[in-house]
C-alpha positions in Angstrom: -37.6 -25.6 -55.4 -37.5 -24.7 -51.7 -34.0 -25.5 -50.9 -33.1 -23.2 -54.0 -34.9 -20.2 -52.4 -33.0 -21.4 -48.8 -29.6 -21.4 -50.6 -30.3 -18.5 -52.3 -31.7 -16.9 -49.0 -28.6 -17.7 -47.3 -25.8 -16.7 -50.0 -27.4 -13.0 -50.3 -27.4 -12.7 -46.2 -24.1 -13.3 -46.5 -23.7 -10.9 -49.1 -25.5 -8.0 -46.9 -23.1 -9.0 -43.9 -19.8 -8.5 -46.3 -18.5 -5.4 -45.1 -17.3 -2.4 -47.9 -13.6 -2.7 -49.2 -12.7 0.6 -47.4 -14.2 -0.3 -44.0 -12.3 -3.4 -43.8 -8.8 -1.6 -44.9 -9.4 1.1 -41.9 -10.2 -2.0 -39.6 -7.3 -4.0 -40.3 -5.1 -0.6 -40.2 -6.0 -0.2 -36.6 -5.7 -3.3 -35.8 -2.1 -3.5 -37.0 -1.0 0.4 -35.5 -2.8 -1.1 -32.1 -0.6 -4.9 -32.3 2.1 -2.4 -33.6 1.9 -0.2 -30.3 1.8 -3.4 -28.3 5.0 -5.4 -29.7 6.8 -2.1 -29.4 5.7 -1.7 -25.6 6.8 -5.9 -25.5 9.6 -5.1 -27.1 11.0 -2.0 -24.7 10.0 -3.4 -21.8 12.1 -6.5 -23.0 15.2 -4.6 -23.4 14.4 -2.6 -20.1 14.5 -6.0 -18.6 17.2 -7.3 -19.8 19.4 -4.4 -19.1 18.4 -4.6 -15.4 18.9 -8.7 -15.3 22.4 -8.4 -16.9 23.6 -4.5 -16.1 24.8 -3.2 -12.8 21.6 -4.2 -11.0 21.4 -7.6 -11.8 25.4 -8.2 -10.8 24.7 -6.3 -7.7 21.0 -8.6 -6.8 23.0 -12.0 -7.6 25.9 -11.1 -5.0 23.6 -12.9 -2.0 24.5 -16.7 -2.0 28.3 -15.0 -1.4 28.0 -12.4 0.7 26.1 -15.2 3.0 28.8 -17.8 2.7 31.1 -14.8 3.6 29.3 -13.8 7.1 28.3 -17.9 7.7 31.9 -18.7 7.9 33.7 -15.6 8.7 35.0 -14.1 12.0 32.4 -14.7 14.0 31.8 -17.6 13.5 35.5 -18.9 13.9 35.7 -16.4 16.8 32.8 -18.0 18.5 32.9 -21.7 17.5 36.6 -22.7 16.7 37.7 -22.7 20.3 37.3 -26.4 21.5 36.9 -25.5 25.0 34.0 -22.9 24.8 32.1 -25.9 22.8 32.6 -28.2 25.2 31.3 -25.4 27.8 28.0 -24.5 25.8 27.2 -28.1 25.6 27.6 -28.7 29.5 25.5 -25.9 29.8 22.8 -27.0 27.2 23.0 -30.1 28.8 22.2 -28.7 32.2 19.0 -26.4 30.9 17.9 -28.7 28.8 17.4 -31.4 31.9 16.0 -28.9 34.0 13.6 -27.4 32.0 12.8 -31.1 30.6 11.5 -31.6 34.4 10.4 -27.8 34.3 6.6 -28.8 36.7 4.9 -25.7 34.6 5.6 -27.3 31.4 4.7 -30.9 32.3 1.8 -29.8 33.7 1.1 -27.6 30.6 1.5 -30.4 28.5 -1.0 -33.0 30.8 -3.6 -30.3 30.6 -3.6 -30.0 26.7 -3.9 -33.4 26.2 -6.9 -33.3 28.7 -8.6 -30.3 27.2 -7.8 -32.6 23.4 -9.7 -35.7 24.2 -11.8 -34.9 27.2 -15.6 -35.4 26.0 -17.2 -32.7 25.0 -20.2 -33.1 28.5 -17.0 -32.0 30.4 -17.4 -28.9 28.5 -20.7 -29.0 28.7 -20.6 -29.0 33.0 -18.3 -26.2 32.8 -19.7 -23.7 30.7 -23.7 -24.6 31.8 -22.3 -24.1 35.7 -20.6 -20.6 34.2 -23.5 -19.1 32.5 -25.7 -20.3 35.3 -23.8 -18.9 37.9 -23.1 -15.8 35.9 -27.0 -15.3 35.8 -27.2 -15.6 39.8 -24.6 -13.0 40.2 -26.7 -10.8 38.1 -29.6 -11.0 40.3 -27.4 -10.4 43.5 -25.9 -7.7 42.5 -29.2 -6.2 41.5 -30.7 -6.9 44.9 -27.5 -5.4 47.3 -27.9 -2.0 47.3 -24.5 -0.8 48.3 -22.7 -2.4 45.2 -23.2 -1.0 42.1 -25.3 -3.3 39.8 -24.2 -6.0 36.7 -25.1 -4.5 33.1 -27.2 -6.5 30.8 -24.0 -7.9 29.2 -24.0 -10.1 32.4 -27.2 -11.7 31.4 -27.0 -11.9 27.7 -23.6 -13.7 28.6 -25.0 -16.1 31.0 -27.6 -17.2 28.7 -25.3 -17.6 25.7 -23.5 -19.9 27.7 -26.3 -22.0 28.8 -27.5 -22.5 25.7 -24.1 -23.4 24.1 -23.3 -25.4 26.5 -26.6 -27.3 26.3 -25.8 -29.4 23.2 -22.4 -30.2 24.8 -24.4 -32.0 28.2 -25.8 -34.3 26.3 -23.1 -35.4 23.6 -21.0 -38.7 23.8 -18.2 -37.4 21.6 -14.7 -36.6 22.5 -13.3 -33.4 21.5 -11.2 -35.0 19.1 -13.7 -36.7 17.4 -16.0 -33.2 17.2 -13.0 -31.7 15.6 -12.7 -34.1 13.0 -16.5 -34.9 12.1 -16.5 -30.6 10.9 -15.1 -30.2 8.5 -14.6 -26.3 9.4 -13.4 -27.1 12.7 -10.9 -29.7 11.5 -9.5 -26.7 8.5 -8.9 -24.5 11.8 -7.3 -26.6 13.9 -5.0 -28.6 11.4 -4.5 -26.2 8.2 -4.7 -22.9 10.4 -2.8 -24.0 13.5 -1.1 -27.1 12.5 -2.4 -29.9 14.9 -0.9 -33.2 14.0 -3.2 -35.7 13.1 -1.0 -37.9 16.1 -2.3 -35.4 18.7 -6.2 -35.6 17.5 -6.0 -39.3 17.3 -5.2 -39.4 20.7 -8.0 -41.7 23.1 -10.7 -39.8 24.8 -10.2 -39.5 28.7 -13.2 -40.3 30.6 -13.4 -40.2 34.3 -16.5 -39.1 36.4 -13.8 -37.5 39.0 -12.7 -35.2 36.3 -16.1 -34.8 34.8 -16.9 -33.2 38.5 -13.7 -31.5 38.6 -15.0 -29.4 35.6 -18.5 -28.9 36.8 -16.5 -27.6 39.9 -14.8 -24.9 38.0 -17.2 -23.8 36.0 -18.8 -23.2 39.4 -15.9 -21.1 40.8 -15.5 -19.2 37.4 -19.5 -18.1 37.5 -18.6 -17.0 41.4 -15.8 -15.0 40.0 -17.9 -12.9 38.0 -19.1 -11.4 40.8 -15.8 -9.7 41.0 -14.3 -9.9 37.7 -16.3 -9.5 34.1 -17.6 -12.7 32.5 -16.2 -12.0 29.5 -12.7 -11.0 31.0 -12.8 -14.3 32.8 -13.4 -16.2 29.3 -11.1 -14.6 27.3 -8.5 -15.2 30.1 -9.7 -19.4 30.1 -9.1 -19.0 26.5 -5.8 -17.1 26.5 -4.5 -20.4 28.9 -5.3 -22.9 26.8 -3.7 -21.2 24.0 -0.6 -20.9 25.8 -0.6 -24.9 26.4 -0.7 -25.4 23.0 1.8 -22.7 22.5 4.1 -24.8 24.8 3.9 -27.7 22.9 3.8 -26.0 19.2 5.3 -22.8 19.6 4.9 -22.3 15.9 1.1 -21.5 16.5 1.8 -18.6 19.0 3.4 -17.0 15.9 0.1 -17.5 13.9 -2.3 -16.6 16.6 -0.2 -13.3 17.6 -0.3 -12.3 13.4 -3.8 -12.6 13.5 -5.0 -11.1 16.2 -2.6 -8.0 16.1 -5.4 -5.6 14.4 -7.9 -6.8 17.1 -6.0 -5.5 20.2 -7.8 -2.6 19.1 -10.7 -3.8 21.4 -8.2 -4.1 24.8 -7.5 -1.4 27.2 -3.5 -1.9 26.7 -2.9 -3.4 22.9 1.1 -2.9 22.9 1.4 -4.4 26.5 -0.7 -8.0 25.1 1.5 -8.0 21.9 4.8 -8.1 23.9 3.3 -10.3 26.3 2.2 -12.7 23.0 5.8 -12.3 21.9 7.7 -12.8 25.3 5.6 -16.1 25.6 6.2 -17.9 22.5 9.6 -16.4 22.7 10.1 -18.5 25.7 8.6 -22.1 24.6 10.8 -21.5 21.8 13.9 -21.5 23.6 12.8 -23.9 25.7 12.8 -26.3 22.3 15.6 -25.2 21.0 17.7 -25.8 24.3 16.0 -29.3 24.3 17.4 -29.3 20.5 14.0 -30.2 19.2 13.8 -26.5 17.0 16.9 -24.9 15.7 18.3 -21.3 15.2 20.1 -20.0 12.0 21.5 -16.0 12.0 22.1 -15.2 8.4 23.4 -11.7 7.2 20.2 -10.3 7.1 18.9 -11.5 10.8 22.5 -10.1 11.9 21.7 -6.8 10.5 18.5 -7.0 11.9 19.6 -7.8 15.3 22.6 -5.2 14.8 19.9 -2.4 14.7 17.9 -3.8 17.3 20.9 -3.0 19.6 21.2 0.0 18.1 17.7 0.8 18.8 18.6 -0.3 22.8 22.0 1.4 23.5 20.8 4.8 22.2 17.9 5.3 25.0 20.8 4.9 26.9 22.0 8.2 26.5 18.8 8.9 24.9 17.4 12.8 25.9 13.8 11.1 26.7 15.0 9.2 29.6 13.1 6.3 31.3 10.1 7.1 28.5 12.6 6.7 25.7 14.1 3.1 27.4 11.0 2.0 27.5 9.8 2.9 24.0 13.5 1.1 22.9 12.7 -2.5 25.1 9.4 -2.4 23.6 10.4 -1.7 20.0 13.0 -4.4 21.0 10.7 -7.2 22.2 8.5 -6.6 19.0 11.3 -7.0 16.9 11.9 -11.1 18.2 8.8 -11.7 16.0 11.3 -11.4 13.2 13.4 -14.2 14.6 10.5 -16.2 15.7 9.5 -16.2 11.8 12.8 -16.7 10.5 13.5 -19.5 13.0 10.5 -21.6 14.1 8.4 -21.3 10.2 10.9 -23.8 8.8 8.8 -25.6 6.1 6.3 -23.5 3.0 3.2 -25.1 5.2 4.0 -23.4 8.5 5.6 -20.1 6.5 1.7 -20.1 4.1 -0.2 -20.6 7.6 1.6 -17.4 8.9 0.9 -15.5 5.4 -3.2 -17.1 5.9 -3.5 -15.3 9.6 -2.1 -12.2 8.0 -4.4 -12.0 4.8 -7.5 -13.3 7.2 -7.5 -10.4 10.1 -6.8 -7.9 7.4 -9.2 -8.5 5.3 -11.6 -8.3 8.4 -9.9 -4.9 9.4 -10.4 -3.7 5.3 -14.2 -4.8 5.9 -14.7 -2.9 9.1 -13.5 0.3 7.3 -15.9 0.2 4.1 -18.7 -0.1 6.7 -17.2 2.6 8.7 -17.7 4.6 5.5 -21.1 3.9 4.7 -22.3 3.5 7.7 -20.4 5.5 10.1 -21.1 9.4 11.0 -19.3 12.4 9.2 -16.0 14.0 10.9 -13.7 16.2 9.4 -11.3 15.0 11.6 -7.8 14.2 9.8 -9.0 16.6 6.8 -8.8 19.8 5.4 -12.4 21.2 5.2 -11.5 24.1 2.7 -10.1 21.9 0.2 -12.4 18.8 0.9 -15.6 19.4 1.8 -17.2 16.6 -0.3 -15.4 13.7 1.5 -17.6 12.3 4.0 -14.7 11.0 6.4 -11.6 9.1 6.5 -12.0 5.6 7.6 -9.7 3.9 10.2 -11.1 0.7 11.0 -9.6 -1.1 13.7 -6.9 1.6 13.9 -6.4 5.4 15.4 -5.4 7.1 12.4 -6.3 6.6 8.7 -2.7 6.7 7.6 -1.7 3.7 10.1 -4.6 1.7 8.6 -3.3 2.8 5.0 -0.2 1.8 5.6 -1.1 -1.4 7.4 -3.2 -2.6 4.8 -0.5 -1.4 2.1 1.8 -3.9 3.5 -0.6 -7.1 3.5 -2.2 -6.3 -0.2 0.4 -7.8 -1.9 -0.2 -11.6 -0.3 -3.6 -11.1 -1.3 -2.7 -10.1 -4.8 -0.3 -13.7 -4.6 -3.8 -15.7 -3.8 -5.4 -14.2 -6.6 -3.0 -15.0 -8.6 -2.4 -18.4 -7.7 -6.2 -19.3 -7.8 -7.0 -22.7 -9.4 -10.3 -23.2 -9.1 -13.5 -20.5 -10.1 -14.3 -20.4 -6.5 -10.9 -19.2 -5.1 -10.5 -16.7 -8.0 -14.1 -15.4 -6.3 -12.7 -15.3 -3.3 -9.8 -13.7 -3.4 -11.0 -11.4 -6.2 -13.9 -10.1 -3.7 -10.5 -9.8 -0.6 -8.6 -7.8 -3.1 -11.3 -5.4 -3.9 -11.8 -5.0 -0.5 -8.3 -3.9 0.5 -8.4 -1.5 -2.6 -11.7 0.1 -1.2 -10.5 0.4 2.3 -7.3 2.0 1.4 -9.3 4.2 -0.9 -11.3 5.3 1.6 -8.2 6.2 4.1 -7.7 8.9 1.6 -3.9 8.7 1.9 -2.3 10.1 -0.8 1.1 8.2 0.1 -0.8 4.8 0.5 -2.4 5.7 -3.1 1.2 6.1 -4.6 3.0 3.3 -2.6 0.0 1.3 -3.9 0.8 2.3 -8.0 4.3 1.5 -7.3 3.3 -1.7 -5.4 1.1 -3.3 -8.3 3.2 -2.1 -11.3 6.7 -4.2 -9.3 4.1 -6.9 -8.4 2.6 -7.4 -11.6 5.8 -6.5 -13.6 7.6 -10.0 -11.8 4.1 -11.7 -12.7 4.9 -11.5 -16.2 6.6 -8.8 -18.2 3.5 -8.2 -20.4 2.4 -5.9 -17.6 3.7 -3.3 -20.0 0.9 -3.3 -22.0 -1.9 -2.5 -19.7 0.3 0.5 -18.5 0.3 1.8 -22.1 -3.0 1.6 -22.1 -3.3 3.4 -18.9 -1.1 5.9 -19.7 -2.8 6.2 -23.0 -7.0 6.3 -21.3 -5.5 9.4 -18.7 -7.4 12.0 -20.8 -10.4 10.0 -20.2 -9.8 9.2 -16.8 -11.5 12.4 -15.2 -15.0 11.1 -16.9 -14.4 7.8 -14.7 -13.6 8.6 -11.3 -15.2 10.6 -8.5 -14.5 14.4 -8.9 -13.5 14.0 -5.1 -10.6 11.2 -5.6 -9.3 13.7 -8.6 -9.1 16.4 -6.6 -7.6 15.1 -3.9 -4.7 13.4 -5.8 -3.8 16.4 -7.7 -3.5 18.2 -4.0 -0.1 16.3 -3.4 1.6 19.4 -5.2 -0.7 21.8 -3.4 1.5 23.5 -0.6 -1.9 25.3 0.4 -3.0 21.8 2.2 -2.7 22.3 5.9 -1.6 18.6 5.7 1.5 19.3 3.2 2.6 22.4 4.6 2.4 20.7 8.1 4.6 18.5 6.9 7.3 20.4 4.7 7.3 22.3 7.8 8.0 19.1 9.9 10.7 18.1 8.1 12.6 21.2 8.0 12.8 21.6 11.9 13.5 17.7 11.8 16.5 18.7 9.4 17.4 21.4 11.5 17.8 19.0 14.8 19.8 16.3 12.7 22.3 18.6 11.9 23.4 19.0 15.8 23.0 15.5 16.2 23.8 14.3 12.9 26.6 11.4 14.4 24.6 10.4 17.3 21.2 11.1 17.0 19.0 12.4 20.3 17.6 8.8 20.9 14.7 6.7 20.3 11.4 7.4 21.7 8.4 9.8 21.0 9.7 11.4 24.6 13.2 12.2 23.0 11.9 13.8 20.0 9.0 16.1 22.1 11.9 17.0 24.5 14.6 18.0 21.5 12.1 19.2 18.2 10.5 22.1 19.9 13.6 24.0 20.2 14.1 23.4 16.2 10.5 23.9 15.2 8.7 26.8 13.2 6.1 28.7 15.3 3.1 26.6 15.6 4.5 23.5 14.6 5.9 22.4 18.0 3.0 19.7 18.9 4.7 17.4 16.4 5.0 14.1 17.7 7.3 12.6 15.3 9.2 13.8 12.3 6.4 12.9 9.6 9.1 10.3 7.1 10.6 7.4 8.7 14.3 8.0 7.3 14.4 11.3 8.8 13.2 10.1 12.2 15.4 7.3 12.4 18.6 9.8 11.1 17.2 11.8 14.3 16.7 9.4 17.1 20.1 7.0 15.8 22.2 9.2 14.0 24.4 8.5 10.8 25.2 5.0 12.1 21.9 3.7 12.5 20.0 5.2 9.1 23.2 3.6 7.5 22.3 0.3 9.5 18.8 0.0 8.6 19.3 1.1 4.8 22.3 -1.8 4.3 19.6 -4.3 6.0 17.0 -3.3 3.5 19.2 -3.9 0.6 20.6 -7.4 1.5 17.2 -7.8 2.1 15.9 -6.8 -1.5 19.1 -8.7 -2.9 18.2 -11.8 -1.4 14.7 -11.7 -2.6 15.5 -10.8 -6.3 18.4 -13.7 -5.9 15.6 -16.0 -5.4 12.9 -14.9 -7.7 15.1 -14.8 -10.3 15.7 -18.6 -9.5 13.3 -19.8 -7.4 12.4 -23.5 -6.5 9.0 -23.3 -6.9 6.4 -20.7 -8.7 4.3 -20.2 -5.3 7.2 -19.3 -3.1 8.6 -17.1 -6.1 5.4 -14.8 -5.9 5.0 -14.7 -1.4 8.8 -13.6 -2.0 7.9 -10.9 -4.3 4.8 -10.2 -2.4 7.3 -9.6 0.8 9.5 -7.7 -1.5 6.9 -5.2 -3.2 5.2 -5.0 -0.1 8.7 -3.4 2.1 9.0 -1.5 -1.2 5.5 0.3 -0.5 5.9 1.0 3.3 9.2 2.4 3.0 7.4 4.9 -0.7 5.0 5.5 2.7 7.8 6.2 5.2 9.1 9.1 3.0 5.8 10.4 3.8 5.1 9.5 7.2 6.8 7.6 10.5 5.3 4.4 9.9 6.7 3.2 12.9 4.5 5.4 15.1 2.7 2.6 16.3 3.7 -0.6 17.6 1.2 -3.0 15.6 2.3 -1.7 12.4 5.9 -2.1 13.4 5.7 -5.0 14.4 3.9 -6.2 11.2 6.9 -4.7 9.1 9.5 -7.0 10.6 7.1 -9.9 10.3 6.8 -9.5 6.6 10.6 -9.1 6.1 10.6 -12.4 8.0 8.3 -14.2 5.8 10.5 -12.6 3.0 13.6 -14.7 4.3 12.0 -17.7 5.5 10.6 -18.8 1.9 14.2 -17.5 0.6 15.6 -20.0 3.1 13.1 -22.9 2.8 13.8 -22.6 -0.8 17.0 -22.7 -0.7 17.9 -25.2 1.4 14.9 -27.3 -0.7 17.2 -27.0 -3.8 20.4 -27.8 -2.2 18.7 -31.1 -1.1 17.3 -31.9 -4.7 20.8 -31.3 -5.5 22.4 -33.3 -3.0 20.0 -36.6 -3.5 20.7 -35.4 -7.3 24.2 -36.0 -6.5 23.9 -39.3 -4.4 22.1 -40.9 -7.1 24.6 -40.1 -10.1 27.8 -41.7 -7.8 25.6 -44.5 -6.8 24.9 -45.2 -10.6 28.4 -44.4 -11.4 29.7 -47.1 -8.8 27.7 -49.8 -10.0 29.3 -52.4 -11.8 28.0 -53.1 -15.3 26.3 -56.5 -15.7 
């Protein structure tokens, strides 16, 4: 009788649940006008696509692979190598350097004293930096006590005793360095997936001689002495900066890794520009050093001879440039920072070394995007770089480890998109975490920069990005499109009102701008063919003259294309704009067929991201200052080195391919 009343129980619950006829006809309607609404957004965005892939566009992006045989095997080329006697000269002179600097006593001794510093144990360490701090502490006291000489600060102290106490641990420790490294498991990440030390160079035997042991007690001795004249932490980071350059010498693929990461961080020296070039210059030299030694290799493809073609343009016109010495000096620098790209093309020859590069980027940025949310919260108000009529309920605009909010903007506009490529490629719960939280905090920081041309580049930016991810990013722009109405109820009144001020020509920002850009048009056309020069000193010396009343302060034209039409005339803009396409048209050659799906998405993260800086330059001169100009070229580097290490990955596949069909075809059958 009791499972009766259960059964009946149950078959009237269901009853209750059942829903009336003419609900469920209205649910199922909406369902099929919303699946309706999404096939026919699937279904135009299909035929978008396929008009791009197989229309004028896609012809145009699929002319690469022969516009490269083209330049590898045209005129220069046969100009330069097809005469027997100038090969038999570069050898003889390859032959000569390479001997020379083979015995070269700086690099031997270089070498002797990495390979120390790699398996000395760690109580070497341990003398040294005790003696330091201890000796650091004892100049603190002196210069307390001499009254003519003006006293330590408590930095001096503090630093003394960090050292002691760090060093402690070391004193007393039987391990080699080596064997430190690869007992942590953090240490051994760093120094093998983050800088690429061969497991051959950590397995090397520890060193362990009381002579030397002394010899380091000695000079942590002389180092703490120094501080008396020099600051402790000066004289550390300059220790540090020489062991870096050993290993630079013998991997000059890490001085590219360590100069991408600590670019933002330069912030914190007196000179920033002057250590970059100096970072540059050095692993520019160990790595001609290899290749003369023919232990690295150098490749110029079309776009590296475009890029080196405006590079020269960039040099001859401070030449005859109006800013004289200033604007030669502004072109060598520009120059020297512009090797970075061949240093990335050239030494980052496999996906490992091209992903560690990508990892430095993604890592100091992300530290930069941090800075600048704190910055927000944290910092004090300042109306600096905003117009208090229009915006008097923003707080401040945030610019990190930068001057200005919009070089931070755009700085962080061009790394976003290799974070976008680790969240994407996340496996595990943990890395989807990870680089969910990095994402969100680019988005915040650039957010906070208030940059209306950072907010746009970024919309363009994601909808590319996303759009090569799959092309069912069509759907979630319907439905963005279709929530606008509701989007005012969502965000910050603030964040509305300052986007809808792009149109608003009564921002002192804007009409500083529109402003800017007609006196820069007025200068370009009396120096439309040959431009004035490069340089902040040529444009100071020849925009006045051009500029409304009150706008003659003007540093720099305010829009990259318009500055560079200025400074290098017709002939340059048109230089840097082919560059720029080949570039794009080698990229969208290779994503269309790439060799694997990770390198497909870095390329289109390089791609999207040049897309966004130059939706910024129209906007601003993004190449105002150094750091983010030299982090353009880099990223149009990593563009073309995962183009090439792909490339040259499937020719080999096809060549081993190709081996193993004649070898089958020449067997006899049994």
């Amino acid at each position: 009788m009791t499972q009766e009343n259960e059964s009946n129980l149950k078959t009237s619950s269901v009853k209750k649940e059942k829903k009336p006829k003419k609900e469920r006809r209205t649910d199922s309607r909406g369902i099929a006008s919303l699946s309706f609404i999404i096939s026919l957004f699937d279904r135009l965005w299909e035929i978008i696509c396929c008009a791009l892939v197989n229309g004028f566009w896609g012809r145009v992006c699929s002319g690469h692979l022969k516009a490269e045989n083209n330049f590898e095997h045209g005129f220069l080329r046969e100009f330069m190598f097809s005469d027997k006697r100038f090969k038999k000269f570069f050898r003889r002179i390859r032959k000569f350097l390479s001997s020379n600097i083979e015995n070269c006593f700086l690099l031997r001794q270089g070498r002797k004293i990495i390979y120390f510093f790699i398996s000395a144990p760690l109580n070497y360490f341990g003398n040294f930096g005790f003696f330091f701090g201890l000796y650091t502490i004892v100049v603190f006291f002196v210069r307390k006590m001499i009254p003519d000489i003006e006293s330590s600060g408590a930095e001096y102290l503090v630093f003394g005793i960090a050292m002691i106490l760090v060093s402690l641990p070391m004193l007393f420790s039987k391990l080699s360095a080596t064997t430190a490294i690869t007992k942590s498991s953090i240490a051994k990440a760093i120094a093998q997936e983050c800088l690429g030390i061969s497991d051959e160079m950590l397995a090397r035997n520890t060193v362990s001689k009381k002579g030397k042991g002394n010899l380091m007690l000695f000079f942590g001795l002389v180092a703490g002495m120094l501080s008396f004249f020099i600051h402790p932490l000066k004289l550390s980071l300059f220790i540090i900066a020489c062991v870096i350059i050993g290993f630079v010498a013998v991997t000059p693929e890490i001085g590219v890794v360590v100069t991408v990461f600590m670019v933002p961080f330069l912030s914190f020296t007196e000179n920033p520009t002057i250590i970059l070039c100096s970072c540059v210059l050095v692993t520019s030299f160990f790595y001609i050093a290899k290749l003369i030694r023919g232990k690295r290799v150098f490749k110029l493809e079309i776009v590296d001879g475009f890029v080196l073609f405006f590079g020269i343009v960039i040099l001859l016109s401070s030449l005859f440039s109006a800013g004289g010495e200033g604007s030669r000096n502004a072109a060598l620098v520009s120059g020297v920072l512009m090797l970075g790209y061949f240093l990335v093309a050239n030494l980052m020859r496999t996906e490992k070394w091209i992903k560690r590069c990508v990892a430095a980027l993604v890592s100091s940025a992300t530290i930069v995007a941090i800075i600048g949310i704190f910055e927000y919260f944290f910092g004090n108000s300042s109306s600096e770089w905003l117009d208090v009529r229009l915006f008097a309920g923003i707080r401040l605009r945030v610019t990190s480890l930068f001057d200005n909010p919009n070089v931070l903007s755009t700085y962080l506009v061009l790394i976003l998109p290799f974070a976008l490529c680790y969240a994407i490629m996340s496996k595990t719960k943990k890395e989807r975490f990870i680089s969910g939280i990095v994402c969100a905090c680019f988005l915040i920081s650039v957010l906070l920069t208030w940059s209306r041309g950072a907010w746009i580049a970024l919309a363009v930016v994601a909808i590319i990005f996303f759009t090569i991810y799959t092309r069912k990013t069509l759907r979630l722009f319907g439905i963005i499109i279709l929530a606008i109405p509701i989007v005012p109820m969502i965000l910050p009144q603030n964040i509305i009102d300052r986007f809808l001020s792009i149109l608003n020509f009564s921002d002192s920002s804007i009409s500083y701008r529109i402003y800017t850009w007609i006196g820069s048009l007025r200068a370009i056309k009396d120096h439309f063919w040959g431009g004035i020069g490069y340089g902040p000193e040529a444009f100071e010396k020849i925009y006045p003259g051009y500029a409304y009343s009150g706008i003659e302060a003007a540093e720099h034209s305010h829009s990259l294309f318009l500055q560079i039409l200025l400074a290098l005339g017709i002939g340059g803009l048109l230089t840097f704009i082919v560059m720029i396409f080949l570039f794009w048209q080698k990229c969208s050659e290779y994503i269309k067929n790439p060799e694997n799906e990770s390198s497909k998405f870095y390329v289109s993260a390089a791609l999207v991201s040049t897309i966004g800086a130059l939706i910024m330059g129209m906007f601003d001169y993004i190449w105002f200052n150094y750091r983010v100009f030299f982090i353009f070229w880099i990223i149009l580097a990593i563009g073309c080195a995962f183009v090439r290490v792909g490339f040259n990955e499937m020719e080999r596949k096809q060549e081993v391919l190709h081996e193993s069909f004649n070898n089958h075809k020449t067997t006899p059958d049994v």
